[in-house]
C-alpha positions in Angstrom: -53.1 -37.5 40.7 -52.3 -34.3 42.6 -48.5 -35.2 42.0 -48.8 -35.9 38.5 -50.7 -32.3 37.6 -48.0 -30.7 40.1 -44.8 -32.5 37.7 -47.1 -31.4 34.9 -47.4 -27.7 36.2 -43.2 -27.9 36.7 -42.7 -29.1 33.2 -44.9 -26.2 31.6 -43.0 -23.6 33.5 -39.9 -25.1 32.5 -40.9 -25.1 28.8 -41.9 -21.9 28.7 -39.0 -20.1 30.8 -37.0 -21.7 27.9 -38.8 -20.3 25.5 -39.0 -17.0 26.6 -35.2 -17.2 26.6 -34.7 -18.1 23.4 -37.3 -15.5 22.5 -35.3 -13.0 24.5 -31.9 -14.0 22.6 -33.9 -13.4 19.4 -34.7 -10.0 20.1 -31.4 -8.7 21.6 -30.0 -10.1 18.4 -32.5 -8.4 16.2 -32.2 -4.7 18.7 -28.8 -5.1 17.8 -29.5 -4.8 14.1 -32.0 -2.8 14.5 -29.3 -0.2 17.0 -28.0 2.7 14.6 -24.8 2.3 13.5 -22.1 5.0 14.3 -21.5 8.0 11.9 -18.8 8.1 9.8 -17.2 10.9 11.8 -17.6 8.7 14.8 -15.8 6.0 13.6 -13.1 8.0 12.2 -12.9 9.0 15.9 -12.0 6.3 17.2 -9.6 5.6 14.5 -7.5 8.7 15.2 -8.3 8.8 18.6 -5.8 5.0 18.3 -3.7 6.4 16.4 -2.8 9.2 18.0 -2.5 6.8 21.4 -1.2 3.7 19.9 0.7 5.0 16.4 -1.1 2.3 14.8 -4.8 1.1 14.2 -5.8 -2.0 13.2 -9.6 -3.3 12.4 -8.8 -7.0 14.2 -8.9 -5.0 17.5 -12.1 -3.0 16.9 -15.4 -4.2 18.8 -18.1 -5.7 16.6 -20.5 -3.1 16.9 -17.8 -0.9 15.6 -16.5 -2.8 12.4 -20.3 -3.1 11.7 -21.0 0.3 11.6 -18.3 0.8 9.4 -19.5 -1.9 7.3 -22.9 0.1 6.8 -20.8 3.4 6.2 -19.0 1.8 3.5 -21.7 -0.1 0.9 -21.5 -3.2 3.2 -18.5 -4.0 1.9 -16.3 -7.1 4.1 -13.2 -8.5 3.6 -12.4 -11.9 5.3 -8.9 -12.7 5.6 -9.1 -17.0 6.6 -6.5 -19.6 7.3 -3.5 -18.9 9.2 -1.5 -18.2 6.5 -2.2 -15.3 4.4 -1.4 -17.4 1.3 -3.2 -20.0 -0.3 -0.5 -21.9 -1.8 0.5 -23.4 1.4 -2.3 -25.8 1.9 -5.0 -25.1 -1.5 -7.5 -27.5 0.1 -7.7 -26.5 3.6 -7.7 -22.9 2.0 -10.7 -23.8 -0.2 -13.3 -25.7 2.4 -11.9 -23.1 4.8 -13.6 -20.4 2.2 -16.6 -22.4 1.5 -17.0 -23.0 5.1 -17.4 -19.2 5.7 -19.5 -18.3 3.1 -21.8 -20.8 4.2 -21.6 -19.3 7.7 -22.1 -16.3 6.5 -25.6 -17.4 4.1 -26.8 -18.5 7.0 -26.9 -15.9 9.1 -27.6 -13.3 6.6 -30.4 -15.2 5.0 -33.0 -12.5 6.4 -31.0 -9.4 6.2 -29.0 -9.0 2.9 -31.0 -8.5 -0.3 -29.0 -10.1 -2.5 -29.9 -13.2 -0.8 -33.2 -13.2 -1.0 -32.5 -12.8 -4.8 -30.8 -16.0 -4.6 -27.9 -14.4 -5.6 -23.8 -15.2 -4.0 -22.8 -12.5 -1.2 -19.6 -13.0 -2.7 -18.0 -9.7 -4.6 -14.1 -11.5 -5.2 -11.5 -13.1 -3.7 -7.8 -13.4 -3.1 -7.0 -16.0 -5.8 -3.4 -16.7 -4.6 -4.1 -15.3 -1.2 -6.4 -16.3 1.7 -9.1 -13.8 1.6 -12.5 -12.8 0.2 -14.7 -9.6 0.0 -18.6 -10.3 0.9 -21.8 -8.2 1.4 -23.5 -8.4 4.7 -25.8 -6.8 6.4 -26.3 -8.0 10.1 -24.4 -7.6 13.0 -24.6 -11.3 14.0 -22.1 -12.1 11.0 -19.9 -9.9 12.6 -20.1 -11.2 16.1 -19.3 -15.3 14.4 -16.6 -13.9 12.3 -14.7 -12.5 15.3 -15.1 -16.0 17.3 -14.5 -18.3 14.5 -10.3 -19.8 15.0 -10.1 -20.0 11.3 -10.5 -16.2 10.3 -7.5 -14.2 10.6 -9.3 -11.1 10.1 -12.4 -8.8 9.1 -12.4 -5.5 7.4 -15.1 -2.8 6.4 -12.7 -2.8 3.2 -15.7 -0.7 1.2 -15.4 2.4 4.2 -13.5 5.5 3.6 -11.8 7.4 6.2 -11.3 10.4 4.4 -14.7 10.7 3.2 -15.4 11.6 6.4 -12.7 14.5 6.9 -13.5 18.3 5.3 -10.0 18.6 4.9 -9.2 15.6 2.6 -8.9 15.6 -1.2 -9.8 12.9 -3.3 -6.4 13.9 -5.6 -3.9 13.6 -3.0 -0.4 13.7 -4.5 -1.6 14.4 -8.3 -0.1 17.3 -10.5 0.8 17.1 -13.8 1.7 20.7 -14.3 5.4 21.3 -15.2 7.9 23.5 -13.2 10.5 25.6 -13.7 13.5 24.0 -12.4 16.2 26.7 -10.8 19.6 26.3 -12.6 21.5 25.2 -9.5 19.6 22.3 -9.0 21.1 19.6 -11.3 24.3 19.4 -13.5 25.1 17.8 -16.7 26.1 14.4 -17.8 26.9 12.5 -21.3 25.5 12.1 -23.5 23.6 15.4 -22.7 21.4 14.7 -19.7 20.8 16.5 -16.3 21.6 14.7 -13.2 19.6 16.4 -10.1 21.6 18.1 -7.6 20.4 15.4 -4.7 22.1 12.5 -6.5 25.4 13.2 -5.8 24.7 13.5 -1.4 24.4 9.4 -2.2 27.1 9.4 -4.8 25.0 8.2 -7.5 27.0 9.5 -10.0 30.6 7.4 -9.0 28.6 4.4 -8.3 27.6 4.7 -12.3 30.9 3.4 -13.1 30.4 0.0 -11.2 26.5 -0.5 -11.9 23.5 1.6 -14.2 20.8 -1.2 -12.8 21.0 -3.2 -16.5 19.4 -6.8 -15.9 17.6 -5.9 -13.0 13.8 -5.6 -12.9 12.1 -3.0 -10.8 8.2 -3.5 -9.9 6.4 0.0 -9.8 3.4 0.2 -8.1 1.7 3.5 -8.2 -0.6 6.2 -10.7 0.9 4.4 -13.7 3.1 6.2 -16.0 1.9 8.9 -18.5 1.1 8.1 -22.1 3.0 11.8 -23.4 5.9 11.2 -22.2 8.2 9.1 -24.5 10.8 8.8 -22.4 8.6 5.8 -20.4 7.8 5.1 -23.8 9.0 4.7 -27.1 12.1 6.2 -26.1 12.9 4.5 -22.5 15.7 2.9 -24.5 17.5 6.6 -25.6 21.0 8.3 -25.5 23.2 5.5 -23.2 20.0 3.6 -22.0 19.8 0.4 -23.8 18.1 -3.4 -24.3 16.3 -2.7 -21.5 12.2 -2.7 -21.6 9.5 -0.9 -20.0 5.7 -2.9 -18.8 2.7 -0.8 -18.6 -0.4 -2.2 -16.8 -3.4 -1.6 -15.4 -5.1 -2.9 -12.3 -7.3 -0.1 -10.7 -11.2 0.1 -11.3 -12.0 3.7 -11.3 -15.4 2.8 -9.7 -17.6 3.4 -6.8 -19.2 0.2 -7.5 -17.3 -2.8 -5.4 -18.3 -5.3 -8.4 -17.0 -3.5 -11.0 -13.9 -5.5 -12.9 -13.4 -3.0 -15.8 -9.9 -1.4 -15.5 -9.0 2.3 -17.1 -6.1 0.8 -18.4 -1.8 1.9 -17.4 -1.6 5.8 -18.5 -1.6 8.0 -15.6 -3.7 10.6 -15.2 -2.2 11.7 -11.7 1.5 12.7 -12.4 2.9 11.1 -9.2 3.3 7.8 -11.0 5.1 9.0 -14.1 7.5 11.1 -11.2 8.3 8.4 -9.5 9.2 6.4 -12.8 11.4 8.8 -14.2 13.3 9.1 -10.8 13.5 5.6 -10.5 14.7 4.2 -14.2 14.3 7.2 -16.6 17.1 6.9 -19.6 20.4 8.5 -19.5 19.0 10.7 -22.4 20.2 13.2 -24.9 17.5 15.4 -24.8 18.6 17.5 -22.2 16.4 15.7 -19.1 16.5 14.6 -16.0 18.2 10.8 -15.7 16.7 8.5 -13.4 18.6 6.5 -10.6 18.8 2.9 -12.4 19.3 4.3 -16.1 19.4 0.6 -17.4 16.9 -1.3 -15.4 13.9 -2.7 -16.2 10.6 -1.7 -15.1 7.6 -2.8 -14.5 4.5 -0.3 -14.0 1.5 -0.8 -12.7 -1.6 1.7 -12.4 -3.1 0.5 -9.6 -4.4 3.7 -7.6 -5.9 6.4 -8.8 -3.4 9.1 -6.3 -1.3 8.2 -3.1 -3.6 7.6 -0.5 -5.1 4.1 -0.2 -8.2 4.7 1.0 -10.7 3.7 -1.4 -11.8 -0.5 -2.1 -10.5 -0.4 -5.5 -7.4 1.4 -4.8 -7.1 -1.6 -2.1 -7.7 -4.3 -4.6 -5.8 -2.6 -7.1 -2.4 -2.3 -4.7 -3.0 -6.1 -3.6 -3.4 -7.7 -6.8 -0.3 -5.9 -8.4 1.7 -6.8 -5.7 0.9 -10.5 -6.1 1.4 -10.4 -9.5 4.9 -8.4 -9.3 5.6 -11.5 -6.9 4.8 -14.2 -9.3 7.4 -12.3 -12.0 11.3 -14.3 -11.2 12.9 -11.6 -12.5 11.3 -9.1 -10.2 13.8 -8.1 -7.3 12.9 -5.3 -6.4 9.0 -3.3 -5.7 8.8 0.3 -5.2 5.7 1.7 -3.3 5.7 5.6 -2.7 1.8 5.2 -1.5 0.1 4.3 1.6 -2.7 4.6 4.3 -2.8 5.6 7.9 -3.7 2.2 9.0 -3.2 -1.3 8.0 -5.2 -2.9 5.0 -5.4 -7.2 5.5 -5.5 -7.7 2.1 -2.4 -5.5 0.8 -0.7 -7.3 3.9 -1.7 -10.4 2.7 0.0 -9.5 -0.7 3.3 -8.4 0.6 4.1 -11.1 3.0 3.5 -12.8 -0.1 6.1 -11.1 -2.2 8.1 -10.9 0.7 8.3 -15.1 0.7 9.3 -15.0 -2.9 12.3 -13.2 -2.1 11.2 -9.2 -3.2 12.4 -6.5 -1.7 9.6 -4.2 -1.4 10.4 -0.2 -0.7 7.8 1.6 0.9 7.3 5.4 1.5 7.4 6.5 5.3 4.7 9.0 5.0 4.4 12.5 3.3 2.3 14.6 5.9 -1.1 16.2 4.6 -3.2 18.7 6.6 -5.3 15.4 7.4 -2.2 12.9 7.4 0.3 15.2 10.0 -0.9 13.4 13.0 0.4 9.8 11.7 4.1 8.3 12.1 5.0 5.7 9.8 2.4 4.9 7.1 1.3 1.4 6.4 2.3 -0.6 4.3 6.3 0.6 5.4 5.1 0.3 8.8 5.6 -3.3 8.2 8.5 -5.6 8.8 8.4 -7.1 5.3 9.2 -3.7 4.1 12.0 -1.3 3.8 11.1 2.4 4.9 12.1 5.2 3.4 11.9 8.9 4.3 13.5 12.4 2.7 15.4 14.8 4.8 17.4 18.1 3.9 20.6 18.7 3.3 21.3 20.5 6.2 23.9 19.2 8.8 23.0 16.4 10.6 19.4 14.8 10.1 16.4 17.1 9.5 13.2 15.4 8.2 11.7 17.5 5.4 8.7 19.7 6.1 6.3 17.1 5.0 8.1 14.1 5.8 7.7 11.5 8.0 10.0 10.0 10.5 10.4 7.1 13.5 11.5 4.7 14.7 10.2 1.9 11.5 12.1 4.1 9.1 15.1 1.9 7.1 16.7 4.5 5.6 17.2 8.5 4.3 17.6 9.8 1.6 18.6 14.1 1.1 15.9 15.3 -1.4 15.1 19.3 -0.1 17.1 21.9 0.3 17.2 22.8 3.9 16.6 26.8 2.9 14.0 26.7 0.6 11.5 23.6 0.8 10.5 23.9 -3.1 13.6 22.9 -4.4 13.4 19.1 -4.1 15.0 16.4 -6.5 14.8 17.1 -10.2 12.9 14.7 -12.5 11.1 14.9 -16.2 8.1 15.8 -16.0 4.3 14.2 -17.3 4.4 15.9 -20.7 7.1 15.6 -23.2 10.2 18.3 -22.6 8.8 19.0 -19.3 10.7 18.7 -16.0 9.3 18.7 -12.0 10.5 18.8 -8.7 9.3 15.8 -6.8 9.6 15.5 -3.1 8.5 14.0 0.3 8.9 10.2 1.4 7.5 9.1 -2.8 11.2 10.6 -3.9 13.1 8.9 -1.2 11.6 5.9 -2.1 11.9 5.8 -5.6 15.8 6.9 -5.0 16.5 3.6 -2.9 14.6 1.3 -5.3 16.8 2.8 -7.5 19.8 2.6 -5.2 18.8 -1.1 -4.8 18.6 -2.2 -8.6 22.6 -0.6 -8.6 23.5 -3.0 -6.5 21.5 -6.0 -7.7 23.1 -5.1 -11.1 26.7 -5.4 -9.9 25.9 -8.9 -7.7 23.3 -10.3 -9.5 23.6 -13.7 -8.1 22.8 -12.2 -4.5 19.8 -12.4 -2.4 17.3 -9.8 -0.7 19.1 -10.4 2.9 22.6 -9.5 1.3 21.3 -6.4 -0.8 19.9 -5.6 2.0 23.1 -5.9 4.2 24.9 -4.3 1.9 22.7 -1.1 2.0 22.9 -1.2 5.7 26.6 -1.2 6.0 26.9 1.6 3.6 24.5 4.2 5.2 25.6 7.0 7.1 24.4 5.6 10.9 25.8 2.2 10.0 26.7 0.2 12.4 24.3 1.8 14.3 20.5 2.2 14.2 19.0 6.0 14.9 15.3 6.0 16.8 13.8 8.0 13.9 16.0 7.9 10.7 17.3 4.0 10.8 20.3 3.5 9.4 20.1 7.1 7.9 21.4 7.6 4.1 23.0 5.3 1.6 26.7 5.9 -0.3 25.6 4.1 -3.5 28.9 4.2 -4.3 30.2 2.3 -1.3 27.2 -0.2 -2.5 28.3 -1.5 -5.1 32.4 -1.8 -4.9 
């Protein structure tokens, strides 16, 4: 009897020991979403404090507690890049139960902490379509912490927090004037049939390399503001002076919205001005109207407003940037995509979209970085950070290589191009302007960009049966460092002419 009550006696402490652990568990798992999260000026800390260390930041290698704070910073708001490849295409099946095997994670967990739920309603706000990710709300910390251990996500996000919310310095307009300039007399020359050519075309010979290619049959992808709705010459008159049977795209992608479920789009017409720049350097007619000509006078373009100014640091903006990209990549006759915006760190899902362009063969041109008072401490800007791209910075015309005073440089950078004058940093290349009979100087890593989209569409144009890797090659061999690399300028700047014989 005495042995029986003893095994009895063992048994109840055993039962409860487990049950106070497992009530234990429960409560460090609620403390934890209970724990305040860090301020947006904390997290924003770290961020720099990795960039400024590393030169690169990325959200994969952020601890849990930290991705959910930004999460709770940013209208919890998170993007779940699944599958090992970023694409769906690869394997649609495993990519969907993959996706419905998340979200069911994720219900489960969140079943006591996100409203929605309780509402009965999804936690899902959209996904990738042709790309392995999805955008959820959550709530609890736990969901973070399951995500990170799970084999089958790639990555996690706080896609709905914004840096530069949290710096005085930043400005929600970054890169947008449309005010018109006047343009100093030595700064461009003149062309038939009565157009002005800027003054920084001819460092790349631009001009010669006219007489072998003007970009006609080549479509250019332009991913930016969108282009301006007075100005004709990205309008009813992109086909003007010796700029024909060529056509212009307008669309837009970006939801001008705070709101992470708003789908409602403010349409193509930009109301930035770095957009409609960046057009008109990279394909604006070889007019008679006594304006600027773009790069690739005969090309095609494509434009897409999917941003509302040049820094991608807002959800929409995100979504915008990644859904233009995979649609510019489901277009055949799309070579080339021209990108003079970008962020300070990595963003999965515009990632996701470019290795997915970048697998149908586009050549995508990305801006190196145009420094801010709130950007200067960054080197190469994402997305030309990445491999899939082709980096482009400005420097001066001064001898030898001098980046200009707002441009980036390193050792990512693919190419130069001379867009300042070394002794006066206002007079940059020379392009029409947002309003009709208006011209600008444009400048900083957007110019160079543009310019070597444009550069590229020349030489597409003259060898139009020839792939990414040998436009590519042939850009290489014709640039000034060629065949050697430089640590900060790559292969420094192209001889367009050179291109295309």
């Amino acid at each position: 009897m005495k042995k029986l009550n003893l095994l009895g006696i063992l048994i109840s402490i055993l039962i409860l020991f487990g049950c106070n652990k497992n009530d234990g568990t429960k409560e460090n798992s609620q403390e934890k979403s209970m724990k305040k999260p860090l301020s947006g000026q904390e997290i924003n800390n770290i961020i720099r404090a990795t960039l400024e260390k590393e030169g690169d930041f990325n959200w994969t290698k952020a601890d849990a507690f930290v991705i959910w704070s930004a999460v709770m910073n940013g209208g919890n708001v998170l993007t779940i890049g699944f599958e090992t490849s970023p694409y769906a295409e690869v394997n649609p099946k495993m990519a969907l139960d993959t996706k419905n095997e998340i979200i069911s994670l994720i219900t489960k967990t969140e079943k006591n902490s996100t409203e929605a739920l309780r509402k009965g309603e999804s936690i899902l706000i959209a996904e990738g379509k042709e790309l392995n990710f999805i955008d959820v709300f959550i709530a609890d910390i736990e969901t973070i912490e399951k995500l990170k251990s799970n084999s089958k996500v790639r990555y996690i996000e706080p896609s709905g927090y914004n840096y530069f919310a949290y710096e005085p310095m930043a400005k929600s307009d970054s890169g947008c004037d449309t005010a018109p300039e006047t343009i100093n007399s030595g700064d461009y020359t003149t062309a038939t049939p009565g157009c002005q050519v800027s003054w920084t075309y001819a460092k790349h010979n631009i001009p010669s390399a006219w007489n072998y290619s003007t970009g006609s049959g080549v479509t250019v992808g332009l991913i930016d503001t969108g282009v301006s709705s007075e100005q004709s010459l990205l309008g009813s008159s992109f086909n003007q002076g010796y700029s024909s049977g060529r056509t212009i795209l307008k669309y837009g992608v970006f939801v001008d919205s705070v709101w992470p479920w708003s789908t409602t789009t403010d349409g193509p017409n930009d109301k930035c001005g770095h957009g409609t720049l960046m057009a008109a350097t990279l394909a604006g007619p070889r007019n008679n109207r006594n304006m600027p000509v773009g790069v690739a006078y005969n090309c095609n373009l494509i434009a897409y407003r999917a941003t509302g100014d040049v820094v991608l640091n807002g959800y929409h903006e995100q979504r915008g940037v990644s859904r233009a990209i995979t649609e510019l990549a489901n277009r055949s006759e799309v070579r080339v995509i021209s990108m003079s915006i970008g962020h300070i760190f990595s963003v999965g899902s515009i990632s996701d979209a470019i290795q997915y362009a970048y697998s149908k063969g586009k050549m995508i041109v990305a801006a190196g970085g145009t420094s801010t008072t709130f950007t200067n401490f960054v080197g190469v800007i994402f997305p030309a950070s990445m491999s899939e791209t082709v980096a482009v910075t400005g420097i001066t015309d001064a001898a030898g290589f001098n980046e200009c005073d707002v441009c980036h440089k390193g050792s990512k950078i693919d190419f130069t191009v001379i867009m300042q004058r070394s002794y006066d940093s206002n007079r940059r290349s020379v392009s029409f302007g947002f309003y009709e009979n208006t011209r600008n100087y444009v400048g900083g890593s957007s110019v160079a960009t543009a310019t070597t989209a444009g550069i590229a569409a020349l030489i597409w144009g003259k060898y139009p049966t020839w792939t990414r890797a040998q436009v590519l090659e042939k850009m290489k061999q014709s640039a000034s460092y060629y065949p050697s690399r430089h640590s900060d300028f790559g292969w420094g700047s192209i001889n367009a002419l050179a291109a295309v014989q």
